[in-house]
N, CA, C and O of each residue as an XYZ file, in Angstrom:
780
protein
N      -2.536     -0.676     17.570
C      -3.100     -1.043     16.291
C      -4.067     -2.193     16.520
O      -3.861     -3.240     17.134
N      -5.163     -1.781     15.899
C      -6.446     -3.252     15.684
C      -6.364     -4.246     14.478
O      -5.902     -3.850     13.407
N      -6.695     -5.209     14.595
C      -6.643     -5.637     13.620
C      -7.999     -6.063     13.609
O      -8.521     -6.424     14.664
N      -8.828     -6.064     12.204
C     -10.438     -5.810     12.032
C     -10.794     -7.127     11.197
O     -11.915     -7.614     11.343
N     -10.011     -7.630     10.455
C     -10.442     -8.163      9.454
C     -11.498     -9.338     10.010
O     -11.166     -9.984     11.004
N     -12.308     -9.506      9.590
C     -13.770    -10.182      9.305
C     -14.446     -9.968     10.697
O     -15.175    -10.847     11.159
N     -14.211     -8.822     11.352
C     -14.361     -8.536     12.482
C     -16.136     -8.050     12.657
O     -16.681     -7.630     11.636
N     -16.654     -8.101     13.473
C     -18.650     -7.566     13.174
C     -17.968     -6.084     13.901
O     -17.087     -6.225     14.749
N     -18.281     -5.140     13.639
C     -18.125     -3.435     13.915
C     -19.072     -2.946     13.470
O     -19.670     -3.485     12.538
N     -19.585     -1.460     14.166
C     -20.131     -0.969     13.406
C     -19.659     -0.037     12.637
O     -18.460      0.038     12.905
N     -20.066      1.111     11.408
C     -19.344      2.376     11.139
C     -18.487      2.784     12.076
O     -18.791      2.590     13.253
N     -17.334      3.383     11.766
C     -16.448      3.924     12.709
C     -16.307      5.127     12.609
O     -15.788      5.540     11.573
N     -16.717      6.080     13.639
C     -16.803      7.501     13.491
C     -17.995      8.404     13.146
O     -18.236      9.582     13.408
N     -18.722      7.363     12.405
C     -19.549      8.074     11.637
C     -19.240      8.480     10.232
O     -20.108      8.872      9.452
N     -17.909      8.368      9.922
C     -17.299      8.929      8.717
C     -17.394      8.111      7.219
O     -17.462      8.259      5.999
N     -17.330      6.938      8.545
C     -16.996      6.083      7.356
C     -18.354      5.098      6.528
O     -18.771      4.011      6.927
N     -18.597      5.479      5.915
C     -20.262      5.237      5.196
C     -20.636      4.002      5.446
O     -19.915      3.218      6.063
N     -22.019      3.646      4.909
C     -22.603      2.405      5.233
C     -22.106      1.268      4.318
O     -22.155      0.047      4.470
N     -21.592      2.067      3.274
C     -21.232      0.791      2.058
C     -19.951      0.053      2.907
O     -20.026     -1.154      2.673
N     -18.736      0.362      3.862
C     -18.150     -0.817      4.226
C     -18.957     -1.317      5.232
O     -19.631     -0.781      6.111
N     -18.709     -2.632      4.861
C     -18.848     -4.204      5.152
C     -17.591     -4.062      6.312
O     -16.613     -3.333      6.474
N     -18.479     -5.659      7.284
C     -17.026     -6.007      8.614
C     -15.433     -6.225      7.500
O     -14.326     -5.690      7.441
N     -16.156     -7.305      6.776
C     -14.653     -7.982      6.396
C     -13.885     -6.906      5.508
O     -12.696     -7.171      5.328
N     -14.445     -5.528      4.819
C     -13.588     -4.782      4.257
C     -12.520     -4.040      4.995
O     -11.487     -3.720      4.407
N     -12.731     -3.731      6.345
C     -11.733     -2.814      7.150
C     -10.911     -4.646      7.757
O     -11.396     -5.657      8.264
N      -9.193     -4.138      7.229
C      -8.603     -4.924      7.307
C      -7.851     -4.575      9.154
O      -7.427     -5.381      9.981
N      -7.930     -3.514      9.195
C      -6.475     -2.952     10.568
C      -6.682     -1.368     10.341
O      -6.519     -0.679      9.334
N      -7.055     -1.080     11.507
C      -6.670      0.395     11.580
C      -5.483      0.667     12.833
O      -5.199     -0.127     13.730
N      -4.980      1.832     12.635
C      -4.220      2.673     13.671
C      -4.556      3.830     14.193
O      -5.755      4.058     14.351
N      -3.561      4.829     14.582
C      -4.041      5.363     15.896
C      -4.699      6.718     14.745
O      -5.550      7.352     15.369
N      -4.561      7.139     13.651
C      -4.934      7.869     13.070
C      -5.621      7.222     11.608
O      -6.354      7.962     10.952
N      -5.379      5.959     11.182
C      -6.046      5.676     10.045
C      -6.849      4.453     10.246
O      -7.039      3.739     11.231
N      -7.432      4.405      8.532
C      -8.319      2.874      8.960
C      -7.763      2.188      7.363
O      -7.777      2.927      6.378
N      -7.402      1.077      7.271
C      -7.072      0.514      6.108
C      -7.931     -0.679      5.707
O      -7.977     -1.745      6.322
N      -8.683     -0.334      4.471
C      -9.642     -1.013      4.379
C      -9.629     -1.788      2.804
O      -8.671     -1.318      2.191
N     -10.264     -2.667      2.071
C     -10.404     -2.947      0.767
C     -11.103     -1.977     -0.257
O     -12.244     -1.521     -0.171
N     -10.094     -1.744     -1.327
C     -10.508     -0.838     -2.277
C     -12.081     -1.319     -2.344
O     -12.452     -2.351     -1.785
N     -12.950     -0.479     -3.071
C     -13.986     -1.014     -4.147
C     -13.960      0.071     -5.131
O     -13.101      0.953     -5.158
N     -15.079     -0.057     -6.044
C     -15.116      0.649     -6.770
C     -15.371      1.662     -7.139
O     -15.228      2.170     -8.251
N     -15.937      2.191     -5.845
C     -16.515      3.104     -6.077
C     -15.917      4.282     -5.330
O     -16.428      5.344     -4.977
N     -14.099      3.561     -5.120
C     -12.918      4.208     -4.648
C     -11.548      4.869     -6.443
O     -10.508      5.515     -6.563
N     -12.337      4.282     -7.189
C     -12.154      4.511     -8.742
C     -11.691      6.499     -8.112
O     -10.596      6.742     -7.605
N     -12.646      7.469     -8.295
C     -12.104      8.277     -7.770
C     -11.127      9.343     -7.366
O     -10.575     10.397     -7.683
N     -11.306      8.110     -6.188
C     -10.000      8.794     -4.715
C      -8.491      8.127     -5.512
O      -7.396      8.685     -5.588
N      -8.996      6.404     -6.186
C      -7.366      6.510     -6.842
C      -7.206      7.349     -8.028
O      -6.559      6.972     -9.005
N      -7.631      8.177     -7.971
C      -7.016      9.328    -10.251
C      -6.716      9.999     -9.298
O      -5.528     10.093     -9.608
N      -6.791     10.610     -8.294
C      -6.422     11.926     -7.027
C      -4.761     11.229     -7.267
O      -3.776     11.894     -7.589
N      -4.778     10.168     -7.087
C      -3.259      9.504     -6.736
C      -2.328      9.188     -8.310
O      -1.207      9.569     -8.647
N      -3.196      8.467     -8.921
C      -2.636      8.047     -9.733
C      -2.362      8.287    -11.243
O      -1.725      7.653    -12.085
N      -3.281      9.761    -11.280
C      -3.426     10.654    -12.479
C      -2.303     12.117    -12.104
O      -2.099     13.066    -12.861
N      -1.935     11.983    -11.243
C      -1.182     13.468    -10.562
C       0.329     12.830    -11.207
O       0.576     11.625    -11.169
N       1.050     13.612    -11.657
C       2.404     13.622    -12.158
C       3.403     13.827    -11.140
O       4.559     13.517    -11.428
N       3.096     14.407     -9.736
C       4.144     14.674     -9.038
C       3.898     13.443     -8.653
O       4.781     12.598     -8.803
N       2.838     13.146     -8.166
C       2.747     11.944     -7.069
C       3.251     10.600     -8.063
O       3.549      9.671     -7.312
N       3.365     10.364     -8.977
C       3.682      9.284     -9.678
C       5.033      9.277    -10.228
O       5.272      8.482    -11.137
N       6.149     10.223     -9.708
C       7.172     10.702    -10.274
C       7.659      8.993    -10.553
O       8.117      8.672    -11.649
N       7.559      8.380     -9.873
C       8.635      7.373     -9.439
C       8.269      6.219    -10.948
O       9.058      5.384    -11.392
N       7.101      6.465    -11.392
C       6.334      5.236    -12.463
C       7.105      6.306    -13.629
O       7.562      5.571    -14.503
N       7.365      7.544    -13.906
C       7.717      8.175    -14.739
C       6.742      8.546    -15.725
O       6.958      8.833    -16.903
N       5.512      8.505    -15.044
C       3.985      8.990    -15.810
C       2.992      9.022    -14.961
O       3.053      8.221    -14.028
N       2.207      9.638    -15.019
C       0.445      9.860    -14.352
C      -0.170      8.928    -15.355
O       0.408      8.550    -16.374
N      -1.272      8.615    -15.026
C      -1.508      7.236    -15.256
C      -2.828      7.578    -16.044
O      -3.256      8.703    -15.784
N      -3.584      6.832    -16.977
C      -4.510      7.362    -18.152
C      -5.957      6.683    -17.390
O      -5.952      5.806    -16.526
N      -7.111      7.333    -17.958
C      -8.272      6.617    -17.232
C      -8.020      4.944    -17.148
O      -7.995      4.340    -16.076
N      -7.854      4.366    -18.343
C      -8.001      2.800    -18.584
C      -6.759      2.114    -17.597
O      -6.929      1.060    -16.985
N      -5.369      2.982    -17.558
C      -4.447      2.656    -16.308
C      -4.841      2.149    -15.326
O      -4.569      1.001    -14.975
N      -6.048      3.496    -14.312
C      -6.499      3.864    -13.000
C      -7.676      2.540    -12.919
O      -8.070      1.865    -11.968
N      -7.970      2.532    -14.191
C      -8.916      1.280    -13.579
C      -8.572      0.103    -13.377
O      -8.982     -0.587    -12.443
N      -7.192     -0.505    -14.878
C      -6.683     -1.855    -14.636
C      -6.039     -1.962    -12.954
O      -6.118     -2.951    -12.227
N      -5.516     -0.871    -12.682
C      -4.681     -0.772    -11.550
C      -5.847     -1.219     -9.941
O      -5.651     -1.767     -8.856
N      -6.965     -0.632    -10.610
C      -8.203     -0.938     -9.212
C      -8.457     -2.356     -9.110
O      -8.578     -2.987     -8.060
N      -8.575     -3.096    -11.055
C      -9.111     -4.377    -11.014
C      -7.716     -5.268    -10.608
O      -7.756     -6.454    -10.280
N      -6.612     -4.542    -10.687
C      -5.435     -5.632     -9.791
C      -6.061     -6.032     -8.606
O      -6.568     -7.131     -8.383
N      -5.983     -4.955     -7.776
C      -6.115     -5.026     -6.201
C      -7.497     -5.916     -6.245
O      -7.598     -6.806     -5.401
N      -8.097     -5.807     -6.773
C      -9.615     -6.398     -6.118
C      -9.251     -8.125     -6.652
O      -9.783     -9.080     -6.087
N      -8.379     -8.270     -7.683
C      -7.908     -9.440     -7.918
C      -7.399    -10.171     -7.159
O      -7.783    -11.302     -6.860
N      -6.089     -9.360     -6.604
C      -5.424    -10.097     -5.392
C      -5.891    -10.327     -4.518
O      -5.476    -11.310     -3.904
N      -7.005     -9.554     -3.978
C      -8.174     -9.807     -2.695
C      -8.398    -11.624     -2.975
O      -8.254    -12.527     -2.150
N      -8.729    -11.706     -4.205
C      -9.848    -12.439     -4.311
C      -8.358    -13.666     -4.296
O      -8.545    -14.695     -3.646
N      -6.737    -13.467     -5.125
C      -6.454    -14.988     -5.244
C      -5.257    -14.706     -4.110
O      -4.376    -15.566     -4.122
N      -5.132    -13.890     -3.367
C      -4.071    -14.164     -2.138
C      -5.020    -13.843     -0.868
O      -4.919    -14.582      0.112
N      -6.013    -12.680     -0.847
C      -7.095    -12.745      0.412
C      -5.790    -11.163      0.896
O      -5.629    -11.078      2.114
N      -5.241    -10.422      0.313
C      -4.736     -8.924      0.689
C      -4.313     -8.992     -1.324
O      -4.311     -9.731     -2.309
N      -3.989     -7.473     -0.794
C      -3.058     -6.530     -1.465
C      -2.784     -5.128     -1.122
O      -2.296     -4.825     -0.033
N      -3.051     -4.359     -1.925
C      -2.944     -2.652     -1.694
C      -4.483     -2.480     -1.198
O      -5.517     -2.907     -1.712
N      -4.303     -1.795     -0.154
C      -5.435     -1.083      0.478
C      -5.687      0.648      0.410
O      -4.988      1.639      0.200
N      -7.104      0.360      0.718
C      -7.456      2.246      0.787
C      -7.067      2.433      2.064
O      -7.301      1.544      2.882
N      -6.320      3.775      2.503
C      -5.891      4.214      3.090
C      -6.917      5.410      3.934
O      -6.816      6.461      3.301
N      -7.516      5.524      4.700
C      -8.915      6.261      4.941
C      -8.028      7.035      7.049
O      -7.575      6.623      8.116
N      -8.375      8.364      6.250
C      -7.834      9.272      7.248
C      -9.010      9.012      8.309
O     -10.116      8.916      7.777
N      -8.986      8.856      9.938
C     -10.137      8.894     10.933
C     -10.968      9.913     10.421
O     -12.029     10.046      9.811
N      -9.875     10.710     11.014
C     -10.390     12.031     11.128
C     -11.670     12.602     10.295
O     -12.671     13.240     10.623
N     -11.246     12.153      9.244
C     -12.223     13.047      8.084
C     -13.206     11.953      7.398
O     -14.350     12.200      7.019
N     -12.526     10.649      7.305
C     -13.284      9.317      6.752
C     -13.135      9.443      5.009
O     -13.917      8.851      4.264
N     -11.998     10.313      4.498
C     -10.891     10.563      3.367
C     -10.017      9.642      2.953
O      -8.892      9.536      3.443
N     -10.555      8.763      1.839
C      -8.930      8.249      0.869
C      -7.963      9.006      0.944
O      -8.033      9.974      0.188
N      -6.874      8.921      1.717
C      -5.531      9.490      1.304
C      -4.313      9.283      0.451
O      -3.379      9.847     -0.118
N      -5.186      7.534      0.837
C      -3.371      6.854     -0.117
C      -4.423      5.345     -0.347
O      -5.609      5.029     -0.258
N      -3.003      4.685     -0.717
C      -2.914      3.098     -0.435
C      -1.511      2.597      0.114
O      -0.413      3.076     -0.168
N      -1.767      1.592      0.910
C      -1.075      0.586      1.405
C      -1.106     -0.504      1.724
O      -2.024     -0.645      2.532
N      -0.536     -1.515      1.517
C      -0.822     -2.859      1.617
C       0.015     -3.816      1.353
O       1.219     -3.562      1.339
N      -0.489     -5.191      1.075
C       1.015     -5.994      0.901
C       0.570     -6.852     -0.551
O      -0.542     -7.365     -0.675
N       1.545     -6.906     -1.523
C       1.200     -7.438     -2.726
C       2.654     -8.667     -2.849
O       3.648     -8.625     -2.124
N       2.489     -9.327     -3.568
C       3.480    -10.470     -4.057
C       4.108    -10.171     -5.389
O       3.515    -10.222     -6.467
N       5.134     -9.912     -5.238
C       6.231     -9.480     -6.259
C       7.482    -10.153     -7.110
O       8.579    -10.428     -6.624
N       7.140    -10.329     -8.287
C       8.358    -11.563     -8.659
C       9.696    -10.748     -8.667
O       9.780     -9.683     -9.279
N      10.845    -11.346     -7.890
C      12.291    -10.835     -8.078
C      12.827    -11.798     -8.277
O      12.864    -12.737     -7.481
N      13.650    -11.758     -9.993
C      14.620    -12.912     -9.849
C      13.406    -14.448    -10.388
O      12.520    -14.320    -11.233
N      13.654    -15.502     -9.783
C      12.911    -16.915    -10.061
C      11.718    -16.905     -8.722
O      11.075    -17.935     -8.525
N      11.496    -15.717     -7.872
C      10.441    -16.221     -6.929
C      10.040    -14.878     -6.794
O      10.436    -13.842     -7.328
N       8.977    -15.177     -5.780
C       7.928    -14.018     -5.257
C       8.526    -13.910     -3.789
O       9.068    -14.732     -3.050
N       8.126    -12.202     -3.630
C       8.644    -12.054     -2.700
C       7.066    -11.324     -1.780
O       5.983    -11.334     -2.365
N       7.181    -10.832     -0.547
C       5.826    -10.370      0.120
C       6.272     -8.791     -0.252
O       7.491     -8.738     -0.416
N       5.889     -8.042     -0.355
C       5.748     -6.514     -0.224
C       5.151     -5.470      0.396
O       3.976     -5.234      0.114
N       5.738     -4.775      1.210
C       5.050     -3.459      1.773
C       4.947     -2.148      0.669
O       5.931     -1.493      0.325
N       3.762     -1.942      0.259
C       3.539     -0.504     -0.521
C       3.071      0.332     -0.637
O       1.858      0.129     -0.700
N       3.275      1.127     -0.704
C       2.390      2.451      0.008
C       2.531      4.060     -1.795
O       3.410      4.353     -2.605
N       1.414      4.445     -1.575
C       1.592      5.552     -2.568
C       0.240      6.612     -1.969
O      -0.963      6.395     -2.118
N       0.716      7.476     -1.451
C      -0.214      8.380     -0.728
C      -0.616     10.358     -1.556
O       0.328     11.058     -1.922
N      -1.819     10.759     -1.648
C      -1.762     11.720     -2.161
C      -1.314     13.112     -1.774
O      -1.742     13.592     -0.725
N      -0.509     13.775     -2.520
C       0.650     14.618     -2.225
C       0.800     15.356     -0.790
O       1.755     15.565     -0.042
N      -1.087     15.765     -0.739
C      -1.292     16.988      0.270
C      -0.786     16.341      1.354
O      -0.157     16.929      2.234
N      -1.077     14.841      1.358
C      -0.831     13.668      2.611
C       0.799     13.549      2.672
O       1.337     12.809      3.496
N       1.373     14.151      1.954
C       2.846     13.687      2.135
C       3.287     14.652      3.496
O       2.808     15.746      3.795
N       4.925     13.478      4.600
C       4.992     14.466      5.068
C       4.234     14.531      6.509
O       4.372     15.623      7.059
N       3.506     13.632      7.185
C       2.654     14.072      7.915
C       2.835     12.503      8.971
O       2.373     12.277     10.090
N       3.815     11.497      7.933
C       3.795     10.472      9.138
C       2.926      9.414      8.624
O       2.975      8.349      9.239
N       2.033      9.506      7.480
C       0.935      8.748      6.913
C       1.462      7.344      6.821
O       1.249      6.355      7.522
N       2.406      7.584      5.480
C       2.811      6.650      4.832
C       3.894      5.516      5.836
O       4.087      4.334      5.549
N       4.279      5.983      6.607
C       5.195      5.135      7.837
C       4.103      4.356      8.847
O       3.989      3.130      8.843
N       3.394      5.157      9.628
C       2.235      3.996     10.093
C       1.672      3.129      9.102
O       1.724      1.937      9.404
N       1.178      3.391      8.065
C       0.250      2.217      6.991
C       1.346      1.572      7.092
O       1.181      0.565      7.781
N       2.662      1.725      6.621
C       3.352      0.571      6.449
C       4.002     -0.533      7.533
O       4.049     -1.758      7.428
N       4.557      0.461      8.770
C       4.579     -0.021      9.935
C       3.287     -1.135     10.316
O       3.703     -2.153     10.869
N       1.984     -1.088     10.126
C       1.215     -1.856     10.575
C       0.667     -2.931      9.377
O      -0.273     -3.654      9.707
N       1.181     -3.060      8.083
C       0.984     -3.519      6.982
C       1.654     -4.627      7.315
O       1.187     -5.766      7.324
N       3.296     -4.143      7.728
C       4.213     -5.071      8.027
C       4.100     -5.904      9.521
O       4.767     -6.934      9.429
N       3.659     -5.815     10.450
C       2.912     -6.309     11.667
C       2.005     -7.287     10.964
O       2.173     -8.501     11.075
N       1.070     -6.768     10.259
C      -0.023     -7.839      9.471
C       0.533     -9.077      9.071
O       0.150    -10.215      9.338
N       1.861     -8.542      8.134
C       2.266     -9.545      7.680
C       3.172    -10.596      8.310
O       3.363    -11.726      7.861
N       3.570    -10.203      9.134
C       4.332    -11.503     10.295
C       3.254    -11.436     11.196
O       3.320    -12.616     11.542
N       2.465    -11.061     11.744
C       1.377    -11.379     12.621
C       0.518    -12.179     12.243
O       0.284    -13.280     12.743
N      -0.034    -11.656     11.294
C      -1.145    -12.355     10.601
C      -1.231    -13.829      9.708
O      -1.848    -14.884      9.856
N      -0.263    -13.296      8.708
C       0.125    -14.249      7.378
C       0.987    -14.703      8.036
O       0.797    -15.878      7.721
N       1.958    -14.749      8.840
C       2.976    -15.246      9.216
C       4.262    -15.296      8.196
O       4.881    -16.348      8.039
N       4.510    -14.462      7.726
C       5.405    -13.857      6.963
C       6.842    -14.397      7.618
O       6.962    -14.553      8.833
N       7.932    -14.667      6.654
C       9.126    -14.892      7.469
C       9.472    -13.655      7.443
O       9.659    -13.091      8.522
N       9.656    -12.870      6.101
C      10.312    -11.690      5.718
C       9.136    -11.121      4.630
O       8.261    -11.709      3.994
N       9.639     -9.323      4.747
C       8.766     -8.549      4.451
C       9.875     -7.675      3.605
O      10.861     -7.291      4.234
N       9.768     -7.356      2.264
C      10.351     -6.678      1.409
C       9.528     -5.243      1.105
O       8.304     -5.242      1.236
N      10.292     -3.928      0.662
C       9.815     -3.258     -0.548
C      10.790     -2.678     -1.411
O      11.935     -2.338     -1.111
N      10.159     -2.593     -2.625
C      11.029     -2.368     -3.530
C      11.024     -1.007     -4.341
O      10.220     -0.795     -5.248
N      11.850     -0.236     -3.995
C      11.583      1.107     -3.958
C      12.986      1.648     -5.217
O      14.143      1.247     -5.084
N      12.466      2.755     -6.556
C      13.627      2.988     -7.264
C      14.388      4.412     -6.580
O      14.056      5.479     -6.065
N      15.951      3.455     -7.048
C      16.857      4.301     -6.355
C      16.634      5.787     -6.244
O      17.323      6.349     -5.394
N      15.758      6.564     -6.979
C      16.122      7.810     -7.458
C      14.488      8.828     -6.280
O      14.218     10.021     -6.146
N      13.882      7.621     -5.748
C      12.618      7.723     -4.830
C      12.913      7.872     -3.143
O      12.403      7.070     -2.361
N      13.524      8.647     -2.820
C      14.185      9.315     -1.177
C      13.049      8.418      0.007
O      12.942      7.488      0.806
N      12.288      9.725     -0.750
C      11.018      9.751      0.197
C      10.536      8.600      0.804
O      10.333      8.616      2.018
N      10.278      7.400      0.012
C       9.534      6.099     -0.018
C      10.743      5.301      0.715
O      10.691      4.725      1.802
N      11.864      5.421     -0.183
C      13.180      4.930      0.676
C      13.884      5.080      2.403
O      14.604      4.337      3.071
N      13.213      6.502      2.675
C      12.929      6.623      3.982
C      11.751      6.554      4.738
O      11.368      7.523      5.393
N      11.517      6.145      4.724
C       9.946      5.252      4.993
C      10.477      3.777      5.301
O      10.726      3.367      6.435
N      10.636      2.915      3.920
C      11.166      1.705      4.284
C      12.222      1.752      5.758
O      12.003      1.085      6.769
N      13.434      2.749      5.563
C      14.712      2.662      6.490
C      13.790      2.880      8.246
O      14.223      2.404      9.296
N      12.685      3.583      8.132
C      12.507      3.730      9.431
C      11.379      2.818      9.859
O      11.088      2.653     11.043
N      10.786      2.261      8.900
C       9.996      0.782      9.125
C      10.984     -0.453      9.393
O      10.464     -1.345     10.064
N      12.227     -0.661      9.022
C      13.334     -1.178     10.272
C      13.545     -2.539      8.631
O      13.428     -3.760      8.534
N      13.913     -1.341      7.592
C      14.216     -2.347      6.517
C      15.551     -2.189      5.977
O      15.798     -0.985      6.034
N      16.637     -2.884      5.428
C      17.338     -2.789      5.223
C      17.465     -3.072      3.329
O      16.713     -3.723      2.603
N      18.783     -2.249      2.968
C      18.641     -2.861      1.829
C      19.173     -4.103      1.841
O      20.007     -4.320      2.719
N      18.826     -5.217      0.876
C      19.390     -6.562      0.862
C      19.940     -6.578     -0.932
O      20.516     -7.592     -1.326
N      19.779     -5.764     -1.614
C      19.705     -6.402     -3.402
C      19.417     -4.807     -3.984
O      19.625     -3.737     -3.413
N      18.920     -5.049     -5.192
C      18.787     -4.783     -6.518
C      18.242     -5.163     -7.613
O      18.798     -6.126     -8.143
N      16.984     -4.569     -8.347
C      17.097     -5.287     -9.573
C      16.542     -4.219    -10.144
O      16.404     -3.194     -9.477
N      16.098     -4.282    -11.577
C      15.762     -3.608    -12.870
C      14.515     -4.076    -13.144
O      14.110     -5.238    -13.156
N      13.866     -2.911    -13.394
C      12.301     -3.172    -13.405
C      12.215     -2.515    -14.826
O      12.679     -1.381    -14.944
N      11.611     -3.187    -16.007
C      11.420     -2.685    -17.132
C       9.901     -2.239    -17.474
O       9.126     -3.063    -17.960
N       9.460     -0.771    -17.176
C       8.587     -0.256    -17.338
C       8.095      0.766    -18.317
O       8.875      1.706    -18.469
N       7.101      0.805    -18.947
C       7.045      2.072    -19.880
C       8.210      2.348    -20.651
O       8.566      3.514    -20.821
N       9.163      0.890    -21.382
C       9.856      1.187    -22.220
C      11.483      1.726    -21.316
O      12.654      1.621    -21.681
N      10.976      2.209    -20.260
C      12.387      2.127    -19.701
C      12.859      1.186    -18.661
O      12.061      0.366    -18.206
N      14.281      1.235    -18.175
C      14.921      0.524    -17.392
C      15.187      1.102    -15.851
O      16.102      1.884    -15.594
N      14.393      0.673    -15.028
C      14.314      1.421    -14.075
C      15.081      0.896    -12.649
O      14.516      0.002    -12.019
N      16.206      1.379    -12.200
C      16.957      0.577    -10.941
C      16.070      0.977     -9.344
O      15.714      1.944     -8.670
N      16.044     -0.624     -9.360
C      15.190     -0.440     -8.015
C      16.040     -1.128     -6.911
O      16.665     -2.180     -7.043
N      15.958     -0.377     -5.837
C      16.692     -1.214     -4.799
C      15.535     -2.289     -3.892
O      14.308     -2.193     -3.930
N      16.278     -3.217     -3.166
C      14.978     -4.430     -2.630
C      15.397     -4.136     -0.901
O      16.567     -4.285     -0.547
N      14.385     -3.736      0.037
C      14.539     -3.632      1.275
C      13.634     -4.540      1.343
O      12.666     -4.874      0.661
N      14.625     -5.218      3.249
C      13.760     -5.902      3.720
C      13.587     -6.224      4.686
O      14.662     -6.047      5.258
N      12.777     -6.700      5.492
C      12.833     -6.993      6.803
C      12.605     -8.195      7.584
O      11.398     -8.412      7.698
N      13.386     -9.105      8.198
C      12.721    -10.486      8.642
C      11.970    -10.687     10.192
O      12.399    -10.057     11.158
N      11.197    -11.315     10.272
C      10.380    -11.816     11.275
C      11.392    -11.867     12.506
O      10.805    -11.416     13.490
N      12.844    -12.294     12.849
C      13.609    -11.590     13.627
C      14.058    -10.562     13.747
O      15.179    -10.713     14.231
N      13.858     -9.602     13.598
C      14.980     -8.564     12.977
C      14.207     -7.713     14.394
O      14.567     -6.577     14.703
């Protein structure tokens, strides 16, 4: 795994267009490149975040004005932590597949770091979502110097839950996430800088 961030590169592959910038490609791996949303990734996230299977876990597909508050998060957190959720960009093809990245999450009286990942369906299944996060979480004790690395995944979500278990997370907790009117049990995995 590379790590890119504010790195001088040129295009990589060819795939990947002229609009990214050095400092947008944060880390790639041996099959992806994880880079900063923009906007004109609006898009590649309704592929993700308008699909009902792929959003089982929010308990809704998400409405135009959703897909966008959800873009102007990430570009927020860029701007007041310097990460968050990233575009997820296949080599191969130079394709949004997903996102992954690390966001700050209140549990309880504090914030915690987070690994998160939400990838589009066809992409499920293939190993995607375990490297982004595997190297998300490297970032974050490598980079940020992270003590510990959480995600918080609801109980009733396998898939994502095995992902965390083989990114070398354990569960530690529990809590209740009140969303869309409902009460949603989420379990808290995590992983520390020894582990």
């Amino acid at each position: 795994m590379k790590y890119r961030h504010k790195e001088k590169e040129e295009a990589i592959m060819g795939n990947v267009t002229e609009e990214n910038t050095d400092d947008e490609i944060i880390l790639e791996t041996k099959r992806l490149i994880l880079r900063r949303l923009r906007r004109s990734d609006y898009g590649a996230l309704c592929l993700m975040l308008k699909d009902e299977e792929v959003m089982y876990a929010y308990e809704h597909a998400f409405e135009d004005w959703e897909a966008a508050d959800w873009l102007d998060r990430q570009l927020m957190r860029y701007e007041t932590y310097g990460f968050g959720l990233w575009a997820v960009v296949l080599k191969e093809t130079g394709e949004v597949i997903g996102q992954c990245g690390l966001t700050m999450q209140e549990v309880g009286d504090s914030e915690v770091l987070e690994v998160g990942y939400l990838f589009r369906m066809e992409f499920w299944h293939h190993g995607y979502a375990l490297e982004a996060a595997a190297a998300c979480r490297d970032y974050a004790f490598e980079k940020l110097g992270a003590e510990a690395v959480y995600s918080i995944i609801r109980e009733n979500n396998g898939p994502s839950r095995a992902v965390a278990e083989r990114n070398g997370m354990t569960v530690c907790g529990s809590i209740v996430k009140h969303y869309y009117g409902l009460d949603m049990p989420h379990l808290l995995y995590r992983i520390s800088r020894v582990e």
